[in-house]
C-alpha positions in Angstrom: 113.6 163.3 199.6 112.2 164.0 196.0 108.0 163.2 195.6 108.1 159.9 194.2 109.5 159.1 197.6 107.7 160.9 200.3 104.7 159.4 198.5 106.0 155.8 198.6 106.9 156.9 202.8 103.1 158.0 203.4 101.5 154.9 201.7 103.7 152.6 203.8 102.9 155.0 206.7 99.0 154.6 206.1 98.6 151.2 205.0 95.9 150.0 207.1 94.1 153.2 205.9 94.7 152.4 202.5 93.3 149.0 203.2 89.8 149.8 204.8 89.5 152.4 202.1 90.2 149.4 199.4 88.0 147.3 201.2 84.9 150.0 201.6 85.4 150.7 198.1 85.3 147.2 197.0 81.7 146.9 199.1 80.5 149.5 197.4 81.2 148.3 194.2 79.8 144.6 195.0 76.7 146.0 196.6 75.8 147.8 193.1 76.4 144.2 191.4 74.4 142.7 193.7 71.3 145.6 193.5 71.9 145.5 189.6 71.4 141.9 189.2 68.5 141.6 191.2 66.8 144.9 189.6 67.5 144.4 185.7 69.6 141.2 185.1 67.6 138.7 186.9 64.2 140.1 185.6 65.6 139.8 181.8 66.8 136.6 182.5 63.5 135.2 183.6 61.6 137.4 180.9 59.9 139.6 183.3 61.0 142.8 181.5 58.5 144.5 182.9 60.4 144.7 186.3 63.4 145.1 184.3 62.1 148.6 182.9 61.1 149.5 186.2 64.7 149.5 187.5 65.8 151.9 184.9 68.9 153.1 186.5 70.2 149.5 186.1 71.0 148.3 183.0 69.9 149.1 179.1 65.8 149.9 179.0 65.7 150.4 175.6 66.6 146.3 175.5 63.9 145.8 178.0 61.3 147.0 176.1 62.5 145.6 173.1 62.4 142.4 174.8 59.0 143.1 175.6 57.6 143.7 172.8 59.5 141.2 171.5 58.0 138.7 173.1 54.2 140.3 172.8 54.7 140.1 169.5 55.1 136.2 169.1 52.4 135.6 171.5 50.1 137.5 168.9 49.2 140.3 170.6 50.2 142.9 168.1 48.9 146.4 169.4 50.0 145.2 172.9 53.1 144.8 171.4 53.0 148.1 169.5 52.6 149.8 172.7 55.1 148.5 174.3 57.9 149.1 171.0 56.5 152.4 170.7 57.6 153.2 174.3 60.8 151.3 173.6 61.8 153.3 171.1 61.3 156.7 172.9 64.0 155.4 175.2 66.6 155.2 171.8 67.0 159.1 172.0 70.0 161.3 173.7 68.9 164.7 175.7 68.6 166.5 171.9 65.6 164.2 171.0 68.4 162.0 168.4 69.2 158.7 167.8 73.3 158.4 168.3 75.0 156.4 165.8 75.6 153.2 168.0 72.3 153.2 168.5 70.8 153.1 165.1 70.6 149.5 164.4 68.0 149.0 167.4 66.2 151.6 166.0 66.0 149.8 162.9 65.0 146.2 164.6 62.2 148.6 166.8 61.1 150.0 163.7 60.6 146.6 162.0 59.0 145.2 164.5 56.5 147.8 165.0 56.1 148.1 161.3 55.3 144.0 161.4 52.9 145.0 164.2 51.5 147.1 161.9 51.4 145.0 159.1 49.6 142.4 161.0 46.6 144.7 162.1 46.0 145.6 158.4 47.5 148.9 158.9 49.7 148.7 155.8 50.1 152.3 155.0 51.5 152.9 158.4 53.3 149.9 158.5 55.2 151.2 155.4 56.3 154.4 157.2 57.5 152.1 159.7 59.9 150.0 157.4 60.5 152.9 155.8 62.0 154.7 159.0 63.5 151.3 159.6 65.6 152.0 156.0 66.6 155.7 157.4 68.4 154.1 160.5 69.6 151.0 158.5 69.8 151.7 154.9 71.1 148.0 154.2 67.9 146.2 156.3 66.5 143.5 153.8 63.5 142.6 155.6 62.5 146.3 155.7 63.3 146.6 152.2 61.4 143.1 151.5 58.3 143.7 153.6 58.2 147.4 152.0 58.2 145.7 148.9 55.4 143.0 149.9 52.8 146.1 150.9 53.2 147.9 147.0 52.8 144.3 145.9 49.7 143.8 148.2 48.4 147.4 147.7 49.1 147.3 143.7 47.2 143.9 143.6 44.1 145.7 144.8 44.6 143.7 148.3 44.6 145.4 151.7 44.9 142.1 153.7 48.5 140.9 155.1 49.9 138.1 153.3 49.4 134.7 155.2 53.1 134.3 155.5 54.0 137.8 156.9 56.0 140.2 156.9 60.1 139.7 157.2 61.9 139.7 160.1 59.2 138.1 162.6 61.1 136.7 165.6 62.8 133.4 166.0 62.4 133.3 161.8 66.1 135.2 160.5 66.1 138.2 159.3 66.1 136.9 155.7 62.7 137.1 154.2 59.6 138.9 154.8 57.3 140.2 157.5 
């Protein structure tokens, strides 16, 4: 009897073990669905990231608090907002303290946004640092490159006030213009 063969002999030996063992292992596996939907995906779905964060082992955090902010953001509340991106984007990092490549274009979009955050509590010079990191993650980001170009305009003119329109990139707007 070669291997192949006693291992076919034991399986159909132990089948009913192998059964409750298929079984246990398939509870296990629906019980994490179930605590992962109720702890992360069910929060995000009904915009209460806050609880989402909070079950961090879950599902993606980083999104959470992008989310977050996110959504601070259109409300108008732009340095609760920046709190909350700022956090978000602390989450970004591996154990070395960098940004892995699959990564960098939510880096870019936290970046923005906190850079429109910025931008909209007349904080232009740091608000330019912020588009500007925006550019290191994502070199080919138009509305960091446009709303970069919107502060020299606004700080060249002698202005220091946001323009009424704003910045590119605000939420809900496209990515195709301005703060």
């Amino acid at each position: 009897m070669n291997t192949k063969e006693k291992l076919l002999a034991f399986l159909i030996r132990n089948k009913k073990a192998w059964a409750i063992t298929l079984l246990c292992a398939g509870t296990i596996v629906l019980l994490f669905g179930c605590v992962k939907l109720l702890s992360f995906t069910l929060p995000m779905l009904e915009h209460n990231y806050g609880d989402a964060i909070s079950g961090r082992r879950m599902g993606d955090v980083s999104i959470a608090y992008y989310d977050g902010g996110l959504s601070t953001y259109k409300q108008g509340d732009y340095a609760s907002a920046l709190k909350i991106l700022t956090a978000g984007y602390t989450t970004l990092s591996d154990a070395d303290g960098n940004i892995p490549p699959r990564r960098q274009r939510l880096a870019a979009d936290y970046q923005l946004l906190i850079g429109n955050c910025l931008f909209y509590q007349q904080k232009l010079k740091a608000a330019a640092e912020a588009y500007k990191q925006a550019l290191r993650h994502d070199p080919n980001d138009l509305s960091a490159k446009y709303n970069l170009e919107l502060i020299a305009q606004i700080v060249a003119s002698g202005g220091g006030q946001g323009d009424p329109k704003g910045p590119a990139g605000q939420a809900g707007k496209g990515r195709d213009k301005g703060i």
